[in-house]
mmCIF file as Biopython writes it, N, C-alpha, C and O atoms, coordinates in Angstrom:
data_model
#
loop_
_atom_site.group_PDB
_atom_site.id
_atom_site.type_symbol
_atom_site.label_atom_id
_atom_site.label_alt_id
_atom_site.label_comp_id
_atom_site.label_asym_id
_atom_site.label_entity_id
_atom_site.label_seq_id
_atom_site.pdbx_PDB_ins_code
_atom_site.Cartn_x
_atom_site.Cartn_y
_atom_site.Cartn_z
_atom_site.occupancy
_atom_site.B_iso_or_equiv
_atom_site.auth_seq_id
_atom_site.auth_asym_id
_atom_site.pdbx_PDB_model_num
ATOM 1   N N  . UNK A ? 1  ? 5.046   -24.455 -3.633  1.0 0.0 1  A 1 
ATOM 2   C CA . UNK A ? 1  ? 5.703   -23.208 -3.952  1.0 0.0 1  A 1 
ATOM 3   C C  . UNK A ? 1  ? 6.780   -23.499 -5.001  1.0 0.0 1  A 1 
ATOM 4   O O  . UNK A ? 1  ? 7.762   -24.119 -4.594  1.0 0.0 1  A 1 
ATOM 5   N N  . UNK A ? 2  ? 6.755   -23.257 -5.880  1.0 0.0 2  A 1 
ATOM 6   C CA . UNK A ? 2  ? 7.602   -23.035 -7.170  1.0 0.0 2  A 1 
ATOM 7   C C  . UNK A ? 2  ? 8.225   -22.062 -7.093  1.0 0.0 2  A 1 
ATOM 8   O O  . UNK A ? 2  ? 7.841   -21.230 -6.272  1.0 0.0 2  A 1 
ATOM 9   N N  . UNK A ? 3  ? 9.643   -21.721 -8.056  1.0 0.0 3  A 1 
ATOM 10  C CA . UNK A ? 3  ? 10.550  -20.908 -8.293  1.0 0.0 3  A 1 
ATOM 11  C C  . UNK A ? 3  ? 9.683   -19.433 -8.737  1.0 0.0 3  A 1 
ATOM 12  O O  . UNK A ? 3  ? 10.219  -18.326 -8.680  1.0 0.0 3  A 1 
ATOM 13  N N  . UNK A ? 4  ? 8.634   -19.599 -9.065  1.0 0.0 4  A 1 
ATOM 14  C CA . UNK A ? 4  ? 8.319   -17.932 -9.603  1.0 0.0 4  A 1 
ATOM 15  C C  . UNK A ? 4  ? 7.212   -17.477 -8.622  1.0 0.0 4  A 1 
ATOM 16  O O  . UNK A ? 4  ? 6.387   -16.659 -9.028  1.0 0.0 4  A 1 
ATOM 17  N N  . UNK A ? 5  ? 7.138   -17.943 -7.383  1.0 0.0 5  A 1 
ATOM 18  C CA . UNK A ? 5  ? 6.730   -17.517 -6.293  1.0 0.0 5  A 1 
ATOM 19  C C  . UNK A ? 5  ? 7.744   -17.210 -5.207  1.0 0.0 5  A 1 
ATOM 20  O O  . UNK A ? 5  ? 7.441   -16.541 -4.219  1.0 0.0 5  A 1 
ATOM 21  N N  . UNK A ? 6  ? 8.995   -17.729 -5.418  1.0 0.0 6  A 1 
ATOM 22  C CA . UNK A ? 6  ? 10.084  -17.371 -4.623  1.0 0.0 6  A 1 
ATOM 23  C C  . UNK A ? 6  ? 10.400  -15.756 -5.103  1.0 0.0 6  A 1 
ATOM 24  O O  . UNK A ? 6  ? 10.648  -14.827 -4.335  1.0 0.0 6  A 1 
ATOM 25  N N  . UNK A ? 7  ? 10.298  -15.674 -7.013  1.0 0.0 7  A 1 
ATOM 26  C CA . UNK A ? 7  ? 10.932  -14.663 -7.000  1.0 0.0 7  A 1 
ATOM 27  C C  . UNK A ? 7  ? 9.481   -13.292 -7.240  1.0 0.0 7  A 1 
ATOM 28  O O  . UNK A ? 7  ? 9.631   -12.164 -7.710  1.0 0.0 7  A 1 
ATOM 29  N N  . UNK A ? 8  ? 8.359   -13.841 -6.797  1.0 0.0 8  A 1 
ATOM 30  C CA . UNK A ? 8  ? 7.329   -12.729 -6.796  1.0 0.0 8  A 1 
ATOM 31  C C  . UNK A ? 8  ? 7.366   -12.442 -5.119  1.0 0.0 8  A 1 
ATOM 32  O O  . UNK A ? 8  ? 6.805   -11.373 -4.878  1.0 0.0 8  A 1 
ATOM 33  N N  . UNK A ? 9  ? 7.844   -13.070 -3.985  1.0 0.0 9  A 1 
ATOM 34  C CA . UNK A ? 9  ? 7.637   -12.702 -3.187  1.0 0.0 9  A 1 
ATOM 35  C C  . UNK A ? 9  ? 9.062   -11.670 -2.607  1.0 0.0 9  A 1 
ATOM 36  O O  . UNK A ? 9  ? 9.050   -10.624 -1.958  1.0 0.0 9  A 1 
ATOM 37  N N  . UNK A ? 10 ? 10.509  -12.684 -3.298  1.0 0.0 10 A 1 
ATOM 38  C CA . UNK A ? 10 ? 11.172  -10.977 -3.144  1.0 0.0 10 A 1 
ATOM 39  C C  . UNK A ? 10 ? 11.192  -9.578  -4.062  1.0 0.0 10 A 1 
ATOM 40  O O  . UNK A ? 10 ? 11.957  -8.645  -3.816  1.0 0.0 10 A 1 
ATOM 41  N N  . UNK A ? 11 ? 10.186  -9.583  -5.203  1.0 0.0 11 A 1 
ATOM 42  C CA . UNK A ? 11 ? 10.254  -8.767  -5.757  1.0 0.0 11 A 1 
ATOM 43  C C  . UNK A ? 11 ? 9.221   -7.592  -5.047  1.0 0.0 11 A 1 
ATOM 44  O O  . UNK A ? 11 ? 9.411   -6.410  -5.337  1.0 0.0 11 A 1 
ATOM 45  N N  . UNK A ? 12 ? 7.996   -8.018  -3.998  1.0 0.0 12 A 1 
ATOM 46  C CA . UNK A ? 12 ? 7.200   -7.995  -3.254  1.0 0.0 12 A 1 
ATOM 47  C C  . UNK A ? 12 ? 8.215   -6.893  -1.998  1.0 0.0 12 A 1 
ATOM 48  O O  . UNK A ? 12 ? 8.181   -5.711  -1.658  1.0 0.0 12 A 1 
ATOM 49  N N  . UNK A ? 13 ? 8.673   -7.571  -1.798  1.0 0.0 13 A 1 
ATOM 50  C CA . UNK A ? 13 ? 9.310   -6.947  -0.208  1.0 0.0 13 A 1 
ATOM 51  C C  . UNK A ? 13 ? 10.589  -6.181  -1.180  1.0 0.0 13 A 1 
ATOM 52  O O  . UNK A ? 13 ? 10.620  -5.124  -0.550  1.0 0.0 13 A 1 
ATOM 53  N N  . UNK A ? 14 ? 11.391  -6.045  -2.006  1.0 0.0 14 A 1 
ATOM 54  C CA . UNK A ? 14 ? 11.711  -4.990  -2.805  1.0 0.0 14 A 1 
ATOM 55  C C  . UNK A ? 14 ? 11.056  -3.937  -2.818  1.0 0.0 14 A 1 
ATOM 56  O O  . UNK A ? 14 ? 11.633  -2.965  -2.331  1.0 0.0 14 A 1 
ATOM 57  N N  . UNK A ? 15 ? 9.737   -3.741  -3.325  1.0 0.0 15 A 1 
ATOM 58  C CA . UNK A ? 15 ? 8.587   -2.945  -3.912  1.0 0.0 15 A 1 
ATOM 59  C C  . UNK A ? 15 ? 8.392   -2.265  -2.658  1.0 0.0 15 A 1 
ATOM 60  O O  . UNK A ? 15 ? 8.154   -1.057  -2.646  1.0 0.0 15 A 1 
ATOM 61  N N  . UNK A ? 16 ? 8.485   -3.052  -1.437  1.0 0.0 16 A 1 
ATOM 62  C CA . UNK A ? 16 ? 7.838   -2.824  -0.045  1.0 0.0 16 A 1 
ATOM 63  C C  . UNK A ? 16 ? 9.082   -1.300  0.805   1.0 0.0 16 A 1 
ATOM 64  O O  . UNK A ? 16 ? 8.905   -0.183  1.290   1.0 0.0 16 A 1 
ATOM 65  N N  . UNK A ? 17 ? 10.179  -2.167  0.549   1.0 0.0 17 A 1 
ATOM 66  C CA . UNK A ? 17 ? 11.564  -1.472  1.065   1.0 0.0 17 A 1 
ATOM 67  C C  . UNK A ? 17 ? 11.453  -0.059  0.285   1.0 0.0 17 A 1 
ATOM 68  O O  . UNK A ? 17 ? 11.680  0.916   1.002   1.0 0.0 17 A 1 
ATOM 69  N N  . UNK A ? 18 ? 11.077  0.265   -1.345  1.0 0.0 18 A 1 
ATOM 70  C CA . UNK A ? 18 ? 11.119  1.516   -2.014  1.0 0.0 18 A 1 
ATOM 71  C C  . UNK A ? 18 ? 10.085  1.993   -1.498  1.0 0.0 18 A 1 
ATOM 72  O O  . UNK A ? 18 ? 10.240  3.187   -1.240  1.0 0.0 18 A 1 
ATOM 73  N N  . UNK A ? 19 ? 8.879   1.515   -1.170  1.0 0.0 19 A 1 
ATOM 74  C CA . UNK A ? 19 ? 7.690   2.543   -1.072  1.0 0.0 19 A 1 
ATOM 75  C C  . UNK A ? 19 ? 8.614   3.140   0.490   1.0 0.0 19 A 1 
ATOM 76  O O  . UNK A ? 19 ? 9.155   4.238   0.621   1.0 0.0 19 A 1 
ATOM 77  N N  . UNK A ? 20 ? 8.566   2.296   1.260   1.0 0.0 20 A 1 
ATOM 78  C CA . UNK A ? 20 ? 9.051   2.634   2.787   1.0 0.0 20 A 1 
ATOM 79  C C  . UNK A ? 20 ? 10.129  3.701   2.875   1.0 0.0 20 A 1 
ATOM 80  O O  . UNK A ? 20 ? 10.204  4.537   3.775   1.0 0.0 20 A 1 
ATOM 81  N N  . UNK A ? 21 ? 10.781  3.606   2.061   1.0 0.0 21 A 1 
ATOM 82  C CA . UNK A ? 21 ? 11.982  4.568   1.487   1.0 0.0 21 A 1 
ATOM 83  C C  . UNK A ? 21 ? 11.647  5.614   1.213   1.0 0.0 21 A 1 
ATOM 84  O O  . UNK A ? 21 ? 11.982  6.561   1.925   1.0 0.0 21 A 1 
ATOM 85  N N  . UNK A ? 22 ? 10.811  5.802   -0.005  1.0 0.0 22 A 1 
ATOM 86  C CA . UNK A ? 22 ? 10.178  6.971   -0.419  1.0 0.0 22 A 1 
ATOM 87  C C  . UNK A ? 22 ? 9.276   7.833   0.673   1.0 0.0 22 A 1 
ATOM 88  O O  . UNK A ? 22 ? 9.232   9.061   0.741   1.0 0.0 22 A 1 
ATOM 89  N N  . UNK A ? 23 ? 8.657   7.009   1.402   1.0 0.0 23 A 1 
ATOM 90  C CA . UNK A ? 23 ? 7.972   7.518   2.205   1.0 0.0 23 A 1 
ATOM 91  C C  . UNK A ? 23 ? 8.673   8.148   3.339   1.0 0.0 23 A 1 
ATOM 92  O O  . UNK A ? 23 ? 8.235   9.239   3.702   1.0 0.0 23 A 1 
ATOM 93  N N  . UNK A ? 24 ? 9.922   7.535   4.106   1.0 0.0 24 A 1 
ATOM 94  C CA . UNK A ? 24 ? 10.276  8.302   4.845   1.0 0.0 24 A 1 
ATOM 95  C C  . UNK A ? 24 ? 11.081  9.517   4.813   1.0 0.0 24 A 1 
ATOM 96  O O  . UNK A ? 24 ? 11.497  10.082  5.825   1.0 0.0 24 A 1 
ATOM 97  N N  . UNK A ? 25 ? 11.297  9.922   3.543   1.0 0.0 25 A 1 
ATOM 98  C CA . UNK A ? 25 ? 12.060  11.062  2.765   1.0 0.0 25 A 1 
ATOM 99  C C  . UNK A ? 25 ? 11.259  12.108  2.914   1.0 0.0 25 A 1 
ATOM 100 O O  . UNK A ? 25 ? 11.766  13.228  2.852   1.0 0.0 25 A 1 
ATOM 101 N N  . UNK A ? 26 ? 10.181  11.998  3.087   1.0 0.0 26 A 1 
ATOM 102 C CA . UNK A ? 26 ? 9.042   13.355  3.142   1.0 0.0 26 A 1 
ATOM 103 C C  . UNK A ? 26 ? 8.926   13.786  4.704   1.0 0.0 26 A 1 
ATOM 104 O O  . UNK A ? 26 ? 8.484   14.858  5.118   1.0 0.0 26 A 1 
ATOM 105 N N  . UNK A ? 27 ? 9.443   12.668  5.501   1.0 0.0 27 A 1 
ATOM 106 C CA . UNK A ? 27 ? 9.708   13.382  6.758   1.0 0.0 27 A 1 
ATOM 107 C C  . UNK A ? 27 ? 8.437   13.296  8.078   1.0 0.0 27 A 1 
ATOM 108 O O  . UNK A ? 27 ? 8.339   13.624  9.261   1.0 0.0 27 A 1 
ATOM 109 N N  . UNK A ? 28 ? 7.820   12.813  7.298   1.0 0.0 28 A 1 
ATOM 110 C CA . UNK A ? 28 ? 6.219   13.135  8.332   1.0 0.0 28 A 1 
ATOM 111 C C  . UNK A ? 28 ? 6.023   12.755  9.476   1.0 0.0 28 A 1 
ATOM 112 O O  . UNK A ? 28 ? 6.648   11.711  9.662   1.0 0.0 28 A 1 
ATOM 113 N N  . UNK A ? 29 ? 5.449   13.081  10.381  1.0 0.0 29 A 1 
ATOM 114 C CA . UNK A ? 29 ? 4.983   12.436  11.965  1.0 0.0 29 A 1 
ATOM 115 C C  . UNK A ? 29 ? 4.185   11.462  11.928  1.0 0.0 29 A 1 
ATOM 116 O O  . UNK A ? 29 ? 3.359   11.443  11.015  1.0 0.0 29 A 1 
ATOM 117 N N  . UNK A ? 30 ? 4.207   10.496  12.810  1.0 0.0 30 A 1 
ATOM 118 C CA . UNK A ? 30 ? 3.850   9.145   12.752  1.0 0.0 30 A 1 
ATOM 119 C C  . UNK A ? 30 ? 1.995   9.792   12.494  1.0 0.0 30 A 1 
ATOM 120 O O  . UNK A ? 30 ? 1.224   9.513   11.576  1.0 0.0 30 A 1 
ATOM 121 N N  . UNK A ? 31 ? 1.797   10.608  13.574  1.0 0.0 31 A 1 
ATOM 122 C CA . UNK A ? 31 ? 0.386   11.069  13.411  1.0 0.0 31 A 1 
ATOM 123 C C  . UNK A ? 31 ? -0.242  11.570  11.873  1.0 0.0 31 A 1 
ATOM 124 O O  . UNK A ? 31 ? -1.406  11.481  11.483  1.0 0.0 31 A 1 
ATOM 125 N N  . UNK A ? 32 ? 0.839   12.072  11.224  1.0 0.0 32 A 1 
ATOM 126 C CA . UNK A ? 32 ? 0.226   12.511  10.443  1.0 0.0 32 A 1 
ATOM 127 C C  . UNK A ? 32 ? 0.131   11.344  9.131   1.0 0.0 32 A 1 
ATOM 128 O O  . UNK A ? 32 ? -0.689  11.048  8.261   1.0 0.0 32 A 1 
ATOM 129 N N  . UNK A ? 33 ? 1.186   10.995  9.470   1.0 0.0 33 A 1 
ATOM 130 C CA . UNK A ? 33 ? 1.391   9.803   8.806   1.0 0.0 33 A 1 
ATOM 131 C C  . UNK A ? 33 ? 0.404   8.814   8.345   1.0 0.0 33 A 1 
ATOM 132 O O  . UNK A ? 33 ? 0.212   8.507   7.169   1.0 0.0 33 A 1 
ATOM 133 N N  . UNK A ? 34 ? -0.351  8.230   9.625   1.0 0.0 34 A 1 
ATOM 134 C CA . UNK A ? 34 ? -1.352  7.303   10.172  1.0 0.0 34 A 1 
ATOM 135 C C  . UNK A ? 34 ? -2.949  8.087   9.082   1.0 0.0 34 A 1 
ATOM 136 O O  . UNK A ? 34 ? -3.742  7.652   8.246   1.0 0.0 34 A 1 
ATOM 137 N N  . UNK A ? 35 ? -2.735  9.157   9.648   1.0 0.0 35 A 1 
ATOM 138 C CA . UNK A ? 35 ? -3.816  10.016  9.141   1.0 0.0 35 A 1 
ATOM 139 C C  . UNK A ? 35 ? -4.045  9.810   7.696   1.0 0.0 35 A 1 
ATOM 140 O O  . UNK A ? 35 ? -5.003  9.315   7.101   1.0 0.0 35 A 1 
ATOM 141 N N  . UNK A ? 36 ? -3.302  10.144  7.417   1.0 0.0 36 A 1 
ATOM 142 C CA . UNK A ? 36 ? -2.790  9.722   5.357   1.0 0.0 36 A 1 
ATOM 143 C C  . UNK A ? 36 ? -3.277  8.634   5.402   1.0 0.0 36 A 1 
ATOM 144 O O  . UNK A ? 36 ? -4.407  8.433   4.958   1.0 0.0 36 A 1 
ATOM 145 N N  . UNK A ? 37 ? -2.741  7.945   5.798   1.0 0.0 37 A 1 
ATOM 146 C CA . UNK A ? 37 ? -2.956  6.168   5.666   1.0 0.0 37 A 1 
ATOM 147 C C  . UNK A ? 37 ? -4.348  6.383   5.757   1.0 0.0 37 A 1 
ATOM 148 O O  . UNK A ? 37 ? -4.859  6.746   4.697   1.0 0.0 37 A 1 
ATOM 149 N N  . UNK A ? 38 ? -5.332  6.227   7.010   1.0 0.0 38 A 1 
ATOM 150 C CA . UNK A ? 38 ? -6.607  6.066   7.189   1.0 0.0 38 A 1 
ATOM 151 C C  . UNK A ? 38 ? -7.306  6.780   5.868   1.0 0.0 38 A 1 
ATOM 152 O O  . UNK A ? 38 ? -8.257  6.250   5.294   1.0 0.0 38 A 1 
ATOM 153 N N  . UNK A ? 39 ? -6.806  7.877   5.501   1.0 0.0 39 A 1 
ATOM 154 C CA . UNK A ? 39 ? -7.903  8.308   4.533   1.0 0.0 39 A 1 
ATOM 155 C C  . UNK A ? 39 ? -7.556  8.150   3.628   1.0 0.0 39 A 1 
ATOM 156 O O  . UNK A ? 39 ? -8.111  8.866   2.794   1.0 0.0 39 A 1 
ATOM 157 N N  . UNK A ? 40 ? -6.693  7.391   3.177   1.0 0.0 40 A 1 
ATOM 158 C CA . UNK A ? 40 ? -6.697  6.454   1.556   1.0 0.0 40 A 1 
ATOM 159 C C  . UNK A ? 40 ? -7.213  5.037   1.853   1.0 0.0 40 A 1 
ATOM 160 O O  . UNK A ? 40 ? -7.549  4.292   0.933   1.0 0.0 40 A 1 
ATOM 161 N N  . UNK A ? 41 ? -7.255  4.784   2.742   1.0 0.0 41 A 1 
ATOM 162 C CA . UNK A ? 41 ? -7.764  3.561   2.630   1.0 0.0 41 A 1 
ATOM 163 C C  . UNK A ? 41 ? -9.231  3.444   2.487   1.0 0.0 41 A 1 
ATOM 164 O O  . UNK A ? 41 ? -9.909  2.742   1.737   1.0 0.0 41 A 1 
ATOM 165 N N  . UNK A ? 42 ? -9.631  4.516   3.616   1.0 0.0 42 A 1 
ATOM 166 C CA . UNK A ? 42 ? -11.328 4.939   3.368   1.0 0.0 42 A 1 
ATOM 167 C C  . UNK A ? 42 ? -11.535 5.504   1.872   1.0 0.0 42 A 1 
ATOM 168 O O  . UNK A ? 42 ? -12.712 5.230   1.637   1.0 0.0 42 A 1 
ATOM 169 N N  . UNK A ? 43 ? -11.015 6.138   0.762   1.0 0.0 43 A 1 
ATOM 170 C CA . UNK A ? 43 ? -11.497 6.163   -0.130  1.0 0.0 43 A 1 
ATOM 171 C C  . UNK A ? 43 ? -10.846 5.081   -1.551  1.0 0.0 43 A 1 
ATOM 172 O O  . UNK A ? 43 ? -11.031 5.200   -2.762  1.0 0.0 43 A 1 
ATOM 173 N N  . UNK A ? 44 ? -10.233 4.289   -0.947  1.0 0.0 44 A 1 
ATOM 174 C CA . UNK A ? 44 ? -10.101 2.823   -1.937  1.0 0.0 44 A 1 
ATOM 175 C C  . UNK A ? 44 ? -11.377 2.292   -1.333  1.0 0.0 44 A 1 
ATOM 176 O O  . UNK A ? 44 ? -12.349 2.394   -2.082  1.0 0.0 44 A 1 
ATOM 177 N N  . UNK A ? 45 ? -11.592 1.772   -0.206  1.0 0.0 45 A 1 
ATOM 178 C CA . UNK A ? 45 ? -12.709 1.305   0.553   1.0 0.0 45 A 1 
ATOM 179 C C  . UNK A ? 45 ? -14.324 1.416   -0.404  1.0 0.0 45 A 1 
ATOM 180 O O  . UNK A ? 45 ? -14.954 0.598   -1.075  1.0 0.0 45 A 1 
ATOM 181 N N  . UNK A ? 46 ? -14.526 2.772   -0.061  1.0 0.0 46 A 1 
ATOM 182 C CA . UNK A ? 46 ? -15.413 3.171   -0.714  1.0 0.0 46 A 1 
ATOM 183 C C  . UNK A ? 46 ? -15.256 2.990   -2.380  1.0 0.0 46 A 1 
ATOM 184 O O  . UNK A ? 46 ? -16.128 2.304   -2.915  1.0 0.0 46 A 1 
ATOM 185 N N  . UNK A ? 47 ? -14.418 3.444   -3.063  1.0 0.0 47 A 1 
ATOM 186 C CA . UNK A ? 47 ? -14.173 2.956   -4.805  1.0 0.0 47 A 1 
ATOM 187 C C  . UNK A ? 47 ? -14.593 1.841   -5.106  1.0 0.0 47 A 1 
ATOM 188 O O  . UNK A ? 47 ? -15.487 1.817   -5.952  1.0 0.0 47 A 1 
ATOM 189 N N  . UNK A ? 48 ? -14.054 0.388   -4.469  1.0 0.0 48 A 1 
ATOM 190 C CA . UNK A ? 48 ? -14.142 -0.675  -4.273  1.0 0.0 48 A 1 
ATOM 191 C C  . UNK A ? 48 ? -15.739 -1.186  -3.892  1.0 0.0 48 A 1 
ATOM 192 O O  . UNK A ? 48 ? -16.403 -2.071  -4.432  1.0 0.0 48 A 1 
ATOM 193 N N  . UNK A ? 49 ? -16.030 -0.433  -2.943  1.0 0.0 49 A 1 
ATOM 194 C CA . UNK A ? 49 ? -17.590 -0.566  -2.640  1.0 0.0 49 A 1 
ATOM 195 C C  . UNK A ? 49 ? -18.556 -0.483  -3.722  1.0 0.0 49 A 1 
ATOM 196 O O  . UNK A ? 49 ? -19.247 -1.391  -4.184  1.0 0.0 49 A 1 
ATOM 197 N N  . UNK A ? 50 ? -18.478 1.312   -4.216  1.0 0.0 50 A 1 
ATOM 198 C CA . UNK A ? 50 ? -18.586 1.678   -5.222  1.0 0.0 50 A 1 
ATOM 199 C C  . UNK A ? 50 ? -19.233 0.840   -6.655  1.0 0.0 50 A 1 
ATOM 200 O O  . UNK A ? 50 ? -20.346 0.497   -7.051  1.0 0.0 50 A 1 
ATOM 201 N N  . UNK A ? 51 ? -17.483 0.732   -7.252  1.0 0.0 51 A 1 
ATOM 202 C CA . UNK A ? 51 ? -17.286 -0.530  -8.078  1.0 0.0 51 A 1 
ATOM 203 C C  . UNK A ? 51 ? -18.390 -2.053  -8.064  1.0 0.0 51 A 1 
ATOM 204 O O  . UNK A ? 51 ? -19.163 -2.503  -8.910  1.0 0.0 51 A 1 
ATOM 205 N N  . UNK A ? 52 ? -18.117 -2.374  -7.099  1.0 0.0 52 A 1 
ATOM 206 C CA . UNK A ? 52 ? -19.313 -3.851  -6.864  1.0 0.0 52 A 1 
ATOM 207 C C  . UNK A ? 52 ? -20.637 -3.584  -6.626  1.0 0.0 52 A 1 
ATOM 208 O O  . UNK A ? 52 ? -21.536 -4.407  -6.802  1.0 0.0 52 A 1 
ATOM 209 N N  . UNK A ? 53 ? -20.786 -2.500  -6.245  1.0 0.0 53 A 1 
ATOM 210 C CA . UNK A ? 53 ? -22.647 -2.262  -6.109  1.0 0.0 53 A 1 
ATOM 211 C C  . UNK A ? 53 ? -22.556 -2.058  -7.186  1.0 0.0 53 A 1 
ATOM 212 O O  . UNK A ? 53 ? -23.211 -3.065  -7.453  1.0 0.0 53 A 1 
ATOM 213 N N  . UNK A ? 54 ? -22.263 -1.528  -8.458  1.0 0.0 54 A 1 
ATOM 214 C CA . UNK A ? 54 ? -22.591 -1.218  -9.985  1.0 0.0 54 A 1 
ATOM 215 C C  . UNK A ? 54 ? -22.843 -2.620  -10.592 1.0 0.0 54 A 1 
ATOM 216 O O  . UNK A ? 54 ? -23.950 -2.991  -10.983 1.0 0.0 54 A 1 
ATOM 217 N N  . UNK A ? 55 ? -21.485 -3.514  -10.645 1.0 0.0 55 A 1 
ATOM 218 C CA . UNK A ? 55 ? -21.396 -4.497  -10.623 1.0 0.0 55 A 1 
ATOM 219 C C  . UNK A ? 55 ? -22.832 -5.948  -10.531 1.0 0.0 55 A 1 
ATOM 220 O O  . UNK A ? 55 ? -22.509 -7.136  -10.513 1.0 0.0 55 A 1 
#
């Protein structure tokens, strides 16, 4: 581990703290929350899938 992995991994958990930030400003219920989550991930999932069967 070198010096520019020290500073990609706190720039990492920086990045991490704003999204988390931003996100809890909108206020949402854990449920609904979760929900969001699951269905972006299912359609990166699929993009990604997508993407490599062309591939």
């Amino acid at each position: 581990m070198n010096q520019f992995d020290i500073v990609q991994i706190i720039a990492l958990v920086g990045w991490l703290i704003l999204a988390v930030g931003a996100f809890a400003s909108y206020g949402l219920s854990w449920k609904t929350s979760l929900r969001h989550m699951l269905i972006w991930a299912v359609i990166i999932t699929g993009l990604m899938l997508l993407v490599s069967a062309i591939q």
